[in-house]
Backbone atoms as SQL, in Angstrom:
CREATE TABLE atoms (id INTEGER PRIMARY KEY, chain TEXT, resi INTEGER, resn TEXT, atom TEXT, x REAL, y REAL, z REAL);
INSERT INTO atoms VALUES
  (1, 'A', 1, 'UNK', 'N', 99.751, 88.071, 101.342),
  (2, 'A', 1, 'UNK', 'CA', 100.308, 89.300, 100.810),
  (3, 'A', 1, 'UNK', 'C', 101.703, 89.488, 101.404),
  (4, 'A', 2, 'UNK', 'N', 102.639, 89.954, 100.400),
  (5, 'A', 2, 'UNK', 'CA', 103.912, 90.263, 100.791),
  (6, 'A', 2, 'UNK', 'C', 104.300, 91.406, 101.327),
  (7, 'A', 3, 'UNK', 'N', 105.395, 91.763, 101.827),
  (8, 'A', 3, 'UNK', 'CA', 105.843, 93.333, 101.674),
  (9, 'A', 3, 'UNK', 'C', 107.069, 93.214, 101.382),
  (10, 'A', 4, 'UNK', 'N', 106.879, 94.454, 100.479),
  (11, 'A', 4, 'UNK', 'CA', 108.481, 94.638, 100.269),
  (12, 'A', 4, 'UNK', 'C', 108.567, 96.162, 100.896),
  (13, 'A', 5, 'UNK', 'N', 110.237, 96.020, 101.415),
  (14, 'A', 5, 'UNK', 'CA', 110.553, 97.092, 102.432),
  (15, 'A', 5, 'UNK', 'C', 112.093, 97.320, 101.878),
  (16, 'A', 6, 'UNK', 'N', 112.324, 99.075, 101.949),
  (17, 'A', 6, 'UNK', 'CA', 113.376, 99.085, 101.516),
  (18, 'A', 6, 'UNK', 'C', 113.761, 100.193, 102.080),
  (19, 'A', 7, 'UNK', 'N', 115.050, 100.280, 102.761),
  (20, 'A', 7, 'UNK', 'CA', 115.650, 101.317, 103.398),
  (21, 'A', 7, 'UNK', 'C', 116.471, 101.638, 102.659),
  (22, 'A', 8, 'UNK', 'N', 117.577, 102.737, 102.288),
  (23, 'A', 8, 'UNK', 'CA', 118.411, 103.759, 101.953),
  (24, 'A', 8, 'UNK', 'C', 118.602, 105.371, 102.436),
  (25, 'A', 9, 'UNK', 'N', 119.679, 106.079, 101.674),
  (26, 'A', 9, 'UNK', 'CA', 120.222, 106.987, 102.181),
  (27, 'A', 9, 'UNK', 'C', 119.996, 108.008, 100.803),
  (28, 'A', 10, 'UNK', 'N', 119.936, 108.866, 100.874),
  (29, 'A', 10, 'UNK', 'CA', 120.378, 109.807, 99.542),
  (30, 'A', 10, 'UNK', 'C', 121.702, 109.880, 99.189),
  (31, 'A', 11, 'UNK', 'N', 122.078, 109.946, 98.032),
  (32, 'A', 11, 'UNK', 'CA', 123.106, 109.997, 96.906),
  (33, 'A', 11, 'UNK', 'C', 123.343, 111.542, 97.198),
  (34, 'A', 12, 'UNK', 'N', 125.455, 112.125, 97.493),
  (35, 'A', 12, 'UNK', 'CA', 125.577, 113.306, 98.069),
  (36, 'A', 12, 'UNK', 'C', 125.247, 114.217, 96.880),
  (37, 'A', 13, 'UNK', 'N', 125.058, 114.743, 97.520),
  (38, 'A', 13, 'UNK', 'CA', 123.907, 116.510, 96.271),
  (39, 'A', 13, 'UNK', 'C', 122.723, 115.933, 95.997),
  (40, 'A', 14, 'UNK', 'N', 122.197, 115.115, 96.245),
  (41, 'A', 14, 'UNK', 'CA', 120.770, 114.777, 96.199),
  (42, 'A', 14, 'UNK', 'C', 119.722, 115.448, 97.148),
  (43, 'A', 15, 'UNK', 'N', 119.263, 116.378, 96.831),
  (44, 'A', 15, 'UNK', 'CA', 118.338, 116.923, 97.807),
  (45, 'A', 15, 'UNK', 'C', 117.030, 116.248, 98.063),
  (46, 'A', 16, 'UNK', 'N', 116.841, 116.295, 99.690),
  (47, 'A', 16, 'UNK', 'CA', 115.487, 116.154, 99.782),
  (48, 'A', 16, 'UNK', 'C', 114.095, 116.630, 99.446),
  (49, 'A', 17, 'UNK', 'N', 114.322, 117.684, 98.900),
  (50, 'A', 17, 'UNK', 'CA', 112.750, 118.047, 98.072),
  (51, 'A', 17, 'UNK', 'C', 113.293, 117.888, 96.375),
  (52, 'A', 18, 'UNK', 'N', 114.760, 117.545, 96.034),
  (53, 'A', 18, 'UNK', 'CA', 114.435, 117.228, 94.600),
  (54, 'A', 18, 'UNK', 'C', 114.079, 115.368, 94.432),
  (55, 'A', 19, 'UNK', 'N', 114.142, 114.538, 95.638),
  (56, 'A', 19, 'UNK', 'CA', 113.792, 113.596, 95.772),
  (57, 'A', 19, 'UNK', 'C', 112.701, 113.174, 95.962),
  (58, 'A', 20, 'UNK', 'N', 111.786, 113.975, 96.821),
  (59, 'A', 20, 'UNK', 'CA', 110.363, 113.734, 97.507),
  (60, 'A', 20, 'UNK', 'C', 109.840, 113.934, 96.212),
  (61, 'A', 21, 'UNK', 'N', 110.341, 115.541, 95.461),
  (62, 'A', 21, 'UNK', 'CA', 109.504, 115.755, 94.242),
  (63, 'A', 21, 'UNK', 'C', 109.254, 114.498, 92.969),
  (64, 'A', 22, 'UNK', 'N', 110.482, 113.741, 93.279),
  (65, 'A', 22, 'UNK', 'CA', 110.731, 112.515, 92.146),
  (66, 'A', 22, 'UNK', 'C', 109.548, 111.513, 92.521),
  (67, 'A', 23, 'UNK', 'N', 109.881, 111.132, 94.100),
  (68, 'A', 23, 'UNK', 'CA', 108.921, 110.582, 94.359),
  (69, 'A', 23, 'UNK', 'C', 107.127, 110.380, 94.151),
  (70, 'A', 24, 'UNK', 'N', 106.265, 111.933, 94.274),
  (71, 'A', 24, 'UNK', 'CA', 105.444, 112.242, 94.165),
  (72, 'A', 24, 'UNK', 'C', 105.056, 112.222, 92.502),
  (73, 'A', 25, 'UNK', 'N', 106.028, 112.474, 91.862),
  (74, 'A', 25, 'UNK', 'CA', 105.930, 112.805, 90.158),
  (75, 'A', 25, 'UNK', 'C', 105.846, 111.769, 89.704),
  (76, 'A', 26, 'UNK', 'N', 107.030, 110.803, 89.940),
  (77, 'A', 26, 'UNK', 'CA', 107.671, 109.522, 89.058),
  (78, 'A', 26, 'UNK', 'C', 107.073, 108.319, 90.029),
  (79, 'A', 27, 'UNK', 'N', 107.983, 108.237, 91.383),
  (80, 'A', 27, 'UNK', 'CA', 107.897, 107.123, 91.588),
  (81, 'A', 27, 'UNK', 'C', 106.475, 106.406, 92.265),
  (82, 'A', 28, 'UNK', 'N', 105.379, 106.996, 92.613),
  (83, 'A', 28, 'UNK', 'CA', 104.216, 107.260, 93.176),
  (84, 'A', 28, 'UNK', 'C', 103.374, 106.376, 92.040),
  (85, 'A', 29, 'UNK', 'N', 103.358, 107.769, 91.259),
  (86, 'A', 29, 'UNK', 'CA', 102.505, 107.587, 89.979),
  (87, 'A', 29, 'UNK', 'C', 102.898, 105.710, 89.113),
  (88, 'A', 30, 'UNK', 'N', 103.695, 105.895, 88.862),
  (89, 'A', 30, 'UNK', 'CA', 104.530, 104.209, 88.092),
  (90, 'A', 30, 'UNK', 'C', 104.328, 103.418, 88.710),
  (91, 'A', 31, 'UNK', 'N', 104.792, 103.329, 89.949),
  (92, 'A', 31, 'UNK', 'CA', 104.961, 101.864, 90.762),
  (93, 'A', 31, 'UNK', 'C', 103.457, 101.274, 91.339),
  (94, 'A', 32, 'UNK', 'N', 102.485, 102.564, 91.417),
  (95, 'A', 32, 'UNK', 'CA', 100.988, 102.148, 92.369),
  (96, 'A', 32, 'UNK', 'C', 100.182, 102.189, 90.881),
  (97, 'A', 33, 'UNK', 'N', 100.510, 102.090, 89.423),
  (98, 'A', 33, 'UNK', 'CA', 100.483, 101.370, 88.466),
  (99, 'A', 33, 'UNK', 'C', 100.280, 100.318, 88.230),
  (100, 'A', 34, 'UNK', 'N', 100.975, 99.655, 88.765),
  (101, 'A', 34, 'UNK', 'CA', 101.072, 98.278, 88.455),
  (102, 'A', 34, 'UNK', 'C', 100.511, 97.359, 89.292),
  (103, 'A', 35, 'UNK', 'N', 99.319, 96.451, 89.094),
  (104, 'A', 35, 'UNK', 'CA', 98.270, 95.893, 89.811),
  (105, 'A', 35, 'UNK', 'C', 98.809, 94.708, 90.766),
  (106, 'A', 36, 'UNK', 'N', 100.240, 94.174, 90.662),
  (107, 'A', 36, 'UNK', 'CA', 100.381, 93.710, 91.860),
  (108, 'A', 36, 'UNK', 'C', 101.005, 94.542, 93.050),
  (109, 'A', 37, 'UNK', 'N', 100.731, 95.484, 92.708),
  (110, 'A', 37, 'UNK', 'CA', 101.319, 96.633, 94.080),
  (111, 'A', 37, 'UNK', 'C', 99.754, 97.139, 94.502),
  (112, 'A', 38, 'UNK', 'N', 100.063, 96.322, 95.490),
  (113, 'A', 38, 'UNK', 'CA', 98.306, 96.699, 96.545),
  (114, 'A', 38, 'UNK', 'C', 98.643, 98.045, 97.082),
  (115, 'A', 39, 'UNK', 'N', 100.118, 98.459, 97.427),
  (116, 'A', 39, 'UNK', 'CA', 99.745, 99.589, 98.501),
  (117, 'A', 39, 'UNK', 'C', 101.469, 99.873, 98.120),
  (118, 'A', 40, 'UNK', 'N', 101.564, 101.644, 98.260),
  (119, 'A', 40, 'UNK', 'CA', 102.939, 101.746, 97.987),
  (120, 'A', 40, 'UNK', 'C', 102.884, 103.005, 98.871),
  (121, 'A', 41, 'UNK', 'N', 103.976, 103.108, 99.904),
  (122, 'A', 41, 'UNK', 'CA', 104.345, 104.541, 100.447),
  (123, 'A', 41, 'UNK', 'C', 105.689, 104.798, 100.761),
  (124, 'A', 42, 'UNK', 'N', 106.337, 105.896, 101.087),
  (125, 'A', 42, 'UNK', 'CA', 107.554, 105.915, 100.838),
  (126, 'A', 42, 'UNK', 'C', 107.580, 106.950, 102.397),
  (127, 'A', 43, 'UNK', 'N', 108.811, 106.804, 103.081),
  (128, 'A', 43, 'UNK', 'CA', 108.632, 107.484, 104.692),
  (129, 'A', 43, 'UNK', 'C', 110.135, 108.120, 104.730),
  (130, 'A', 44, 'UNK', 'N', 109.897, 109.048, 105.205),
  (131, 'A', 44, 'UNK', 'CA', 111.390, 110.097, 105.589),
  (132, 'A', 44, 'UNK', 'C', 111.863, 109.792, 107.182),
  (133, 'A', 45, 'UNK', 'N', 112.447, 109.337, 107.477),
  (134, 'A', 45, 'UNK', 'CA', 112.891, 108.856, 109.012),
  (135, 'A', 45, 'UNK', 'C', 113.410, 110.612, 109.421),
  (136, 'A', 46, 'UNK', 'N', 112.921, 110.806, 110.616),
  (137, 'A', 46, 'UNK', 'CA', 112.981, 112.050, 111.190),
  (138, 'A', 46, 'UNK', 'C', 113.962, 111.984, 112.354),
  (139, 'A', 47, 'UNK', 'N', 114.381, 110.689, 113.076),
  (140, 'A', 47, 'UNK', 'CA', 114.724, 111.152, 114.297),
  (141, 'A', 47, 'UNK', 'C', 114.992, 109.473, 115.365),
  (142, 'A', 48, 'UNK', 'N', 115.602, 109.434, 116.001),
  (143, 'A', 48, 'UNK', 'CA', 115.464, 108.053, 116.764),
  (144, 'A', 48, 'UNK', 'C', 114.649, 108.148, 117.792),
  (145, 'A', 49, 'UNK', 'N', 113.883, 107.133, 118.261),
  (146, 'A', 49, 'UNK', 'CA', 112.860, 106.789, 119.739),
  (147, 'A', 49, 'UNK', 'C', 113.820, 106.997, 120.864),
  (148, 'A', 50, 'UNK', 'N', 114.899, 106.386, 120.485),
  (149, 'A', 50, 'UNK', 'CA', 116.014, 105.620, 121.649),
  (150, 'A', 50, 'UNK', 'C', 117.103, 105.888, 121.234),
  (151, 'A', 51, 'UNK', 'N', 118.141, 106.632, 122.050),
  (152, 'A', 51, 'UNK', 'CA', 119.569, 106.691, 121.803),
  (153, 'A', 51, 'UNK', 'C', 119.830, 107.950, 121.483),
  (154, 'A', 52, 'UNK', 'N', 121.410, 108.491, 120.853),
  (155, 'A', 52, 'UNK', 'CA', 121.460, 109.422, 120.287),
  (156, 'A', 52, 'UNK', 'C', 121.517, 109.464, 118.787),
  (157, 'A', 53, 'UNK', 'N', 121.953, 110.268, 117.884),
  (158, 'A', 53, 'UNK', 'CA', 122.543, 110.229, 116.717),
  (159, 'A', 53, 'UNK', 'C', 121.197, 110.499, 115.633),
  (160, 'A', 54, 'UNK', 'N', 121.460, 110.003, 114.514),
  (161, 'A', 54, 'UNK', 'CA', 120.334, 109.839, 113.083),
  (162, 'A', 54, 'UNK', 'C', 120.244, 108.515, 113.311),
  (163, 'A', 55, 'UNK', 'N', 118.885, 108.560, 112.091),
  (164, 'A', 55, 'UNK', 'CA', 118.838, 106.629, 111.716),
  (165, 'A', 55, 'UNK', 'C', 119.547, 106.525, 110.650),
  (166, 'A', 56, 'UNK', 'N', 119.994, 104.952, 110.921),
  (167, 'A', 56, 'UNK', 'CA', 121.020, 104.783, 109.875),
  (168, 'A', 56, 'UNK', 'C', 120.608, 105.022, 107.765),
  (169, 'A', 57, 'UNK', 'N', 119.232, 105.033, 108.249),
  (170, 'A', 57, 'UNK', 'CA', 118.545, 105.265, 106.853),
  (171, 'A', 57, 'UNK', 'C', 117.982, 106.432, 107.037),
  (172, 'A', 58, 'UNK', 'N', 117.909, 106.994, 105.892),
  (173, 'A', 58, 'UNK', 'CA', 116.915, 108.313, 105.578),
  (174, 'A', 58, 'UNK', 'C', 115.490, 108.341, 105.045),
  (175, 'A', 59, 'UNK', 'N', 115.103, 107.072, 104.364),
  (176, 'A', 59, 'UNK', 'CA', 113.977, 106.699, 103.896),
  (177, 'A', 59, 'UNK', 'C', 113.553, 105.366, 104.221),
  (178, 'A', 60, 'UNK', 'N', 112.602, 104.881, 104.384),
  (179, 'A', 60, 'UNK', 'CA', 111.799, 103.663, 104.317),
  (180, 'A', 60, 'UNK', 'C', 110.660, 103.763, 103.230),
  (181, 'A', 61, 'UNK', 'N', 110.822, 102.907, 102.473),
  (182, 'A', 61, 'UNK', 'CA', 109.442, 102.488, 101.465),
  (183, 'A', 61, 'UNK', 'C', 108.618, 100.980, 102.290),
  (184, 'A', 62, 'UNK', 'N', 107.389, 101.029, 101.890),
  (185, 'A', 62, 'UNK', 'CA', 106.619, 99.857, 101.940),
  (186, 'A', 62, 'UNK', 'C', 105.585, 99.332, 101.315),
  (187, 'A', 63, 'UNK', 'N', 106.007, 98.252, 100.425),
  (188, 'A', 63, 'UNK', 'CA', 105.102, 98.150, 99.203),
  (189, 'A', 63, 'UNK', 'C', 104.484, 96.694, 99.447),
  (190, 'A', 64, 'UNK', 'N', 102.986, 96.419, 99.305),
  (191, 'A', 64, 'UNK', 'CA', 102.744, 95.345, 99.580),
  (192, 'A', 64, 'UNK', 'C', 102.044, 94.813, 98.254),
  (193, 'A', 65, 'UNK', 'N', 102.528, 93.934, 98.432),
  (194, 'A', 65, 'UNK', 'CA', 102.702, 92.983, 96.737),
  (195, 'A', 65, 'UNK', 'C', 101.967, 91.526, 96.646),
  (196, 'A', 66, 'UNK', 'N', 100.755, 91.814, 96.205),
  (197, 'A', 66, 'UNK', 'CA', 99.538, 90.926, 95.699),
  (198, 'A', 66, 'UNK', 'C', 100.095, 89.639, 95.448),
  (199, 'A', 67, 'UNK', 'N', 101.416, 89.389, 94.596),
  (200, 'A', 67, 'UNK', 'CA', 101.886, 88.051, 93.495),
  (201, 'A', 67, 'UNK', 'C', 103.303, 88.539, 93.730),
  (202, 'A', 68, 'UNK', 'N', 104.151, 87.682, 94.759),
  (203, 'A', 68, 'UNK', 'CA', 105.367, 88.558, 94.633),
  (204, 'A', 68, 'UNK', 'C', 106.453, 87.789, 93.641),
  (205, 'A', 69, 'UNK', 'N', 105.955, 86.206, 92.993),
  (206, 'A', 69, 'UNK', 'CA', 106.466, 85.513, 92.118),
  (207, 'A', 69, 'UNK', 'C', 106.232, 86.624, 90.726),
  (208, 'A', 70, 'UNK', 'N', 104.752, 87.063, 90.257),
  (209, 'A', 70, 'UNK', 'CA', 104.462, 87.825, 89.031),
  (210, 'A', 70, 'UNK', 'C', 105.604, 88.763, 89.281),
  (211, 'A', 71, 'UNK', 'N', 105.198, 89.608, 90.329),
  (212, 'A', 71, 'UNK', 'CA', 106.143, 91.019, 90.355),
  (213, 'A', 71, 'UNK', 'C', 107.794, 90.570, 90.327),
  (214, 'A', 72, 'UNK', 'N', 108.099, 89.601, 90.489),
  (215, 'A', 72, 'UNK', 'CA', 109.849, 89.845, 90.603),
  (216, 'A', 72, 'UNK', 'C', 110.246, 88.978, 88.940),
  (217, 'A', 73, 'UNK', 'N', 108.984, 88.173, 88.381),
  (218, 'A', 73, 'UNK', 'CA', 109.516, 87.231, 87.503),
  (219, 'A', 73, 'UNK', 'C', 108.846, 87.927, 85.739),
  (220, 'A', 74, 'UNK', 'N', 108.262, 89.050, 86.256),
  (221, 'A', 74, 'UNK', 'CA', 107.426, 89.810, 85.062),
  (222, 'A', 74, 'UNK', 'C', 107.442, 91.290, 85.274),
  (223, 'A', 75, 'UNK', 'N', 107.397, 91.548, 86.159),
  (224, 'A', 75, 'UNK', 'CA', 107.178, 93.212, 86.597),
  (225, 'A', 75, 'UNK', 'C', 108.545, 93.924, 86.292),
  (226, 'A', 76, 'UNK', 'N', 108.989, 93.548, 87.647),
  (227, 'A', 76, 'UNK', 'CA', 110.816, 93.724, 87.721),
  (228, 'A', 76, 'UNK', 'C', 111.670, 94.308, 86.418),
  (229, 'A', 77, 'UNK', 'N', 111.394, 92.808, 85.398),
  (230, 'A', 77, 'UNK', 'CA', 112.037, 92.747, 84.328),
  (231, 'A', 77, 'UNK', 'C', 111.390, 93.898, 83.546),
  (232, 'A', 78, 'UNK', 'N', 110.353, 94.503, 83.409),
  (233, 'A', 78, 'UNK', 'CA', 110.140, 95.337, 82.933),
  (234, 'A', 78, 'UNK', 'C', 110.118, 96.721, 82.677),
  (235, 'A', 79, 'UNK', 'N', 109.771, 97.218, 81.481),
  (236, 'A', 79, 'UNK', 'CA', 110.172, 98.783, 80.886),
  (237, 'A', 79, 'UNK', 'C', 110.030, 99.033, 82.077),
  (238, 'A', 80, 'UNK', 'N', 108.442, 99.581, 82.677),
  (239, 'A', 80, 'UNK', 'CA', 108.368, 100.420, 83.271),
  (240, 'A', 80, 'UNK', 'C', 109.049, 100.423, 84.694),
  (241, 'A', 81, 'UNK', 'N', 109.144, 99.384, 85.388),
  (242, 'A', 81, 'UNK', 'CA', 109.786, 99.391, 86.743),
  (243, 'A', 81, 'UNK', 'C', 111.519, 99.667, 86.447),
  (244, 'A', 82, 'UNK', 'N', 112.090, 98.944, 85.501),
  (245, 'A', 82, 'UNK', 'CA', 113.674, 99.342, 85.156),
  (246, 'A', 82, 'UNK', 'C', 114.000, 100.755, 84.799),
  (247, 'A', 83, 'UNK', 'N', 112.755, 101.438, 84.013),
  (248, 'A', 83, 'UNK', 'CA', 112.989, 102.776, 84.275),
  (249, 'A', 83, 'UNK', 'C', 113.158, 103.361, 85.566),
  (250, 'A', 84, 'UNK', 'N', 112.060, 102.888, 86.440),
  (251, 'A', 84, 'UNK', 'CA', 112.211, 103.713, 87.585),
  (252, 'A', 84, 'UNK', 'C', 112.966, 103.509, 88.553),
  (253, 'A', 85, 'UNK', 'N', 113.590, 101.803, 88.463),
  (254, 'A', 85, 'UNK', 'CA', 114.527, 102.014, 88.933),
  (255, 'A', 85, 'UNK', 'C', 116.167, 102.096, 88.643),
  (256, 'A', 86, 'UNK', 'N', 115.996, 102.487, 87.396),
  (257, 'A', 86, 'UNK', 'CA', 117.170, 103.383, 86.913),
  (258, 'A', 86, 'UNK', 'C', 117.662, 104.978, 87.331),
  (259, 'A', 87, 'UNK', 'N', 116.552, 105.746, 87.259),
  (260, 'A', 87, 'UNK', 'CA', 116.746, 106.700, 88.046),
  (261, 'A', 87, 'UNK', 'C', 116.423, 106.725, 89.550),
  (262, 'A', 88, 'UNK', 'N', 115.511, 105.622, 90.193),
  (263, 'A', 88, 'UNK', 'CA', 116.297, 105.535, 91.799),
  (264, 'A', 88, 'UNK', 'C', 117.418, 105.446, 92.091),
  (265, 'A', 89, 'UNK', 'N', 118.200, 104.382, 91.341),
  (266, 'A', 89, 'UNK', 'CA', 119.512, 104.585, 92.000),
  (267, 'A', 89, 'UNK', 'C', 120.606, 105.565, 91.674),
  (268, 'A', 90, 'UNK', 'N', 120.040, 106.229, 90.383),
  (269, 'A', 90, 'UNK', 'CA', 120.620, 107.483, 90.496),
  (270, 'A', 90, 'UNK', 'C', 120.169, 108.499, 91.538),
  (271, 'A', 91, 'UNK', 'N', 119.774, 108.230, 92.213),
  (272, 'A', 91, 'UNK', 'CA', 119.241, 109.241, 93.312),
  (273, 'A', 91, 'UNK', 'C', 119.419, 108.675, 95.259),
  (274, 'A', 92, 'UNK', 'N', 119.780, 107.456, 94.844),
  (275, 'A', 92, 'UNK', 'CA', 120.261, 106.624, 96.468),
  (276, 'A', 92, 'UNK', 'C', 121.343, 106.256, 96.231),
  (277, 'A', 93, 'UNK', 'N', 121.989, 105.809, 97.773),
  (278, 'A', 93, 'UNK', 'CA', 123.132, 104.532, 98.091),
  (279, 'A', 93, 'UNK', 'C', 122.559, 103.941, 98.987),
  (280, 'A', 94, 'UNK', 'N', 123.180, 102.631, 99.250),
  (281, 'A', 94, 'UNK', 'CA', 123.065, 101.204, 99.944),
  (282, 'A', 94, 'UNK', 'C', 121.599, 101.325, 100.271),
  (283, 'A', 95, 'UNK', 'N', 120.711, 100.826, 98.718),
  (284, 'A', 95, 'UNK', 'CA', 119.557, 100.293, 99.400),
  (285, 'A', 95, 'UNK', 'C', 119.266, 98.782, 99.894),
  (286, 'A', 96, 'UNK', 'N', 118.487, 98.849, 100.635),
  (287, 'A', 96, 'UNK', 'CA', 118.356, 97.147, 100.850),
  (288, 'A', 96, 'UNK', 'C', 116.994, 96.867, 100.692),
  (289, 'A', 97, 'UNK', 'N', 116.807, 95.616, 99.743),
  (290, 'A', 97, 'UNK', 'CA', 115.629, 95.514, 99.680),
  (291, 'A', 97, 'UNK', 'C', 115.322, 94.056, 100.667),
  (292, 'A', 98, 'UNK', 'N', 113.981, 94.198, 101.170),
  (293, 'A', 98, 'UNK', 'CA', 114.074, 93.204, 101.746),
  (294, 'A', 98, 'UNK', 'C', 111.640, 92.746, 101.926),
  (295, 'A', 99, 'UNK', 'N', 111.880, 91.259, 101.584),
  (296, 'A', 99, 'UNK', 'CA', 110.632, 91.113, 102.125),
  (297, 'A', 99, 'UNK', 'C', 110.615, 90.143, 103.398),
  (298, 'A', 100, 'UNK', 'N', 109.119, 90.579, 103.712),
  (299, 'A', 100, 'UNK', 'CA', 108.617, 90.598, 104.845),
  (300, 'A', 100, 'UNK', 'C', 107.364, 89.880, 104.693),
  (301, 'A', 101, 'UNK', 'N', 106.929, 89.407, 105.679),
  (302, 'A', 101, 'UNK', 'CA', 105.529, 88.631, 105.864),
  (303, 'A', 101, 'UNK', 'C', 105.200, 89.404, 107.201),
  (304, 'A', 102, 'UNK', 'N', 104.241, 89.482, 107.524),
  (305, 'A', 102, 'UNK', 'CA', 103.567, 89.400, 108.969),
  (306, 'A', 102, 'UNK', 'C', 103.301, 88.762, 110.266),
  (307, 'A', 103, 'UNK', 'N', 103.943, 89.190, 111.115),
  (308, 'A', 103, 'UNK', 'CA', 103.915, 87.895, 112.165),
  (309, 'A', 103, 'UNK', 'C', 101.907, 87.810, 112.750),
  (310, 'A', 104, 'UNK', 'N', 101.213, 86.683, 112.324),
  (311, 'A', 104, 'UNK', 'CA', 100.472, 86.515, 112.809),
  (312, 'A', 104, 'UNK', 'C', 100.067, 85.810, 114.290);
């Protein structure tokens, strides 16, 4: 099993409860849809462990992905995920997507 992990920032005038609300409505519902998404959650970074300042991101997602060849070579390309992420990025900047394996 894969993960996909993705950090970003909100887009300025993007509020955080008109985002969370997107989240819970749109992006929740669609993406944990689709049967190679074993597990989907989305995290609000609150604060650093260590140091001063913010984190450089405002959100973390973590989606772990059954077939990550199906999902990027069939899913991706499709209606429903290009919708949603059409209006994600109307709603972020500099996301990064990135996968991950598990260190066993």
């Amino acid at each position: 099993m894969k993960q996909l992990i993705l950090t970003y920032k909100l887009k300025t005038g993007v509020t955080r409860e008109q985002f969370e609300d997107w989240v819970r409505t749109t992006d929740y519902p669609k993406m944990r849809s689709l049967s190679r998404v074993s597990s989907f959650r989305t995290f609000r970074t609150e604060g650093l462990l260590l140091g001063e300042g913010s984190p450089a991101h405002q959100y973390v997602e973590v989606f772990e992905i059954s077939d990550l060849d199906g999902f990027t070579s069939e899913d991706m390309p499709g209606d429903l995920v290009q919708s949603v992420m059409g209006e994600f990025m109307g709603l972020v900047e500099d996301p990064q997507f990135m996968i991950a394996s598990e260190v066993v």
